[in-house]
N, C-alpha and C positions, 0 to 999 in steps of 0.2 A: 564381503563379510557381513555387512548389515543387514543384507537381504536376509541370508540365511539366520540372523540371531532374532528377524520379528517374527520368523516361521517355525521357531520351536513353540512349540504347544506350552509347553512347562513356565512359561514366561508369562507377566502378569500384564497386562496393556502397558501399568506403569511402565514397569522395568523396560520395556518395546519402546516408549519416547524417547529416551536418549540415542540409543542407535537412528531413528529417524530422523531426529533432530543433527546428530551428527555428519549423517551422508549429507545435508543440504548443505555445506562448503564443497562438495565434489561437485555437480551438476553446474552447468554453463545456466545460465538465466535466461528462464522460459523456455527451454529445448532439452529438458532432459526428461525424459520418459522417466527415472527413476526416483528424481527430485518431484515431477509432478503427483506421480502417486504417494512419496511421501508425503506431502503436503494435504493431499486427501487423506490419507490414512488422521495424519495430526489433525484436521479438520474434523473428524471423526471421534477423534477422542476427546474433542471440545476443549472446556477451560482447563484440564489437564494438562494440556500442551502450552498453556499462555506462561507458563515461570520459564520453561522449554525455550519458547521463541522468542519474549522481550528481550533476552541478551545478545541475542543475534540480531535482532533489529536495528539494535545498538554495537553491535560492534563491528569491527573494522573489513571483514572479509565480506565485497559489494556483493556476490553472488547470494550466499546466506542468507545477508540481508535482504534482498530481493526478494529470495523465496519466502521467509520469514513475514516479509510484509505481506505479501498475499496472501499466507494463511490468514495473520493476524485478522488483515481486512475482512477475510470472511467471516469471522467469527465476530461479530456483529450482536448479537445476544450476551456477549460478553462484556463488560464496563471493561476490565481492564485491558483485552484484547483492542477493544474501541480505543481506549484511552492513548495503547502504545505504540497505535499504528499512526495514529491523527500525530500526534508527537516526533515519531521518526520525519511524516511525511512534510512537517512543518520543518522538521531541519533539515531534511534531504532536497527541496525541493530547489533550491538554490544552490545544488552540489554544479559540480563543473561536468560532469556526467551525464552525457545526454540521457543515457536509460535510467541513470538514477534519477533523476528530472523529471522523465515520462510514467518511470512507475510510480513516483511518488502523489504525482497530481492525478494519473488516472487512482488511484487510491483515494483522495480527495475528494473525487468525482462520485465516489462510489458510497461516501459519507454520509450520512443521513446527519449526523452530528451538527446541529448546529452551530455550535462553541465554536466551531469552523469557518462562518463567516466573515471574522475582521479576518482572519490569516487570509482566505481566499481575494479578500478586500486588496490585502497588503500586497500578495502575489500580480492581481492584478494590474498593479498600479506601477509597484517596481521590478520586477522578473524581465530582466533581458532578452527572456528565450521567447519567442512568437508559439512556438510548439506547447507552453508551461503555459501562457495564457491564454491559448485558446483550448484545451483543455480545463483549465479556472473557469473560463463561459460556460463550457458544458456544464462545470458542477455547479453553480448558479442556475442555472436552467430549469436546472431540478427540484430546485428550493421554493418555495414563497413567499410572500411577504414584501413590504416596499424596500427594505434593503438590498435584497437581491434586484428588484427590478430596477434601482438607479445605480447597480454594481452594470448591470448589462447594459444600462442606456450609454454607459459612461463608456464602455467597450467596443460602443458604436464607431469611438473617435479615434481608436489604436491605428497605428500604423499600420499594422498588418493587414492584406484584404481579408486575408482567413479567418483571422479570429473578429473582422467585422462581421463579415459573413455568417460564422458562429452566433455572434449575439445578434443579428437581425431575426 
């Protein structure tokens, strides 16, 4: 039914994000052909979409949220877009949910945000999951500056081979 209500002509882009916004609780996360073009479509109509998606990113159904966040993170020219993603991702990233774990900190990783540091900090330091801190190294990686490089030296010492490995 969504499909067919963005394809009426008569529709204003507006009036077209709710139905978009809506189908991304049907699609499974990351493998829906129908979610993903939503997502582009909502990437598309830029900060229009950000009142759209922050409530999904926040609420309770993980699939949406999922989707939700990946737009968000794209939209990257946006403050509050930046704002809502880095947010969710700070509070999802210690979910008990392996995927919500992995897409939260691959999001992270994707960050340019500074303001992102001590949480990456923090991540690194306490995060139980080997997979959530070795992705933390990658987002580090990317950064400069002496705080990131004693966030990686210190990452040298992690239990995991992999995510020493990562920060070598």
């Amino acid at each position: 039914e969504s499909w067919w209500k963005i394809r009426e002509p008569e529709l204003s882009e507006e009036e077209k994000l709710p139905a978009l916004v809506g189908s991304l609780h049907l699609g499974t996360p990351f493998r829906s052909r129908w979610c993903d073009a939503a997502c582009n479509l909502l990437y598309e109509a830029g900060e229009a979409s950000v009142p759209y998606l922050i409530p999904l990113a926040n609420g309770d159904d993980r699939n949406a949220m999922l989707w939700a966040l990946r737009t968000l993170s794209s939209l990257s020219d946006c403050e509050d877009a930046r704002r809502a993603a880095l947010e969710t991702c700070l509070r999802e990233i210690f979910s008990e949910d392996a995927l919500v774990r992995q897409a939260s900190a691959g999001t992270l990783s994707r960050t340019a945000d500074e303001s992102a540091l001590p949480a990456l900090a923090n991540v690194l330091e306490t995060s139980p999951h080997a997979d959530v801190r070795e992705r933390t190294v990658f987002a580090l990686q990317r950064r400069e500056g002496d705080q990131a490089v004693a966030l990686l030296k210190a990452a040298l010492a992690d239990d995991e081979p992999y995510v020493r490995t990562r920060a070598a």
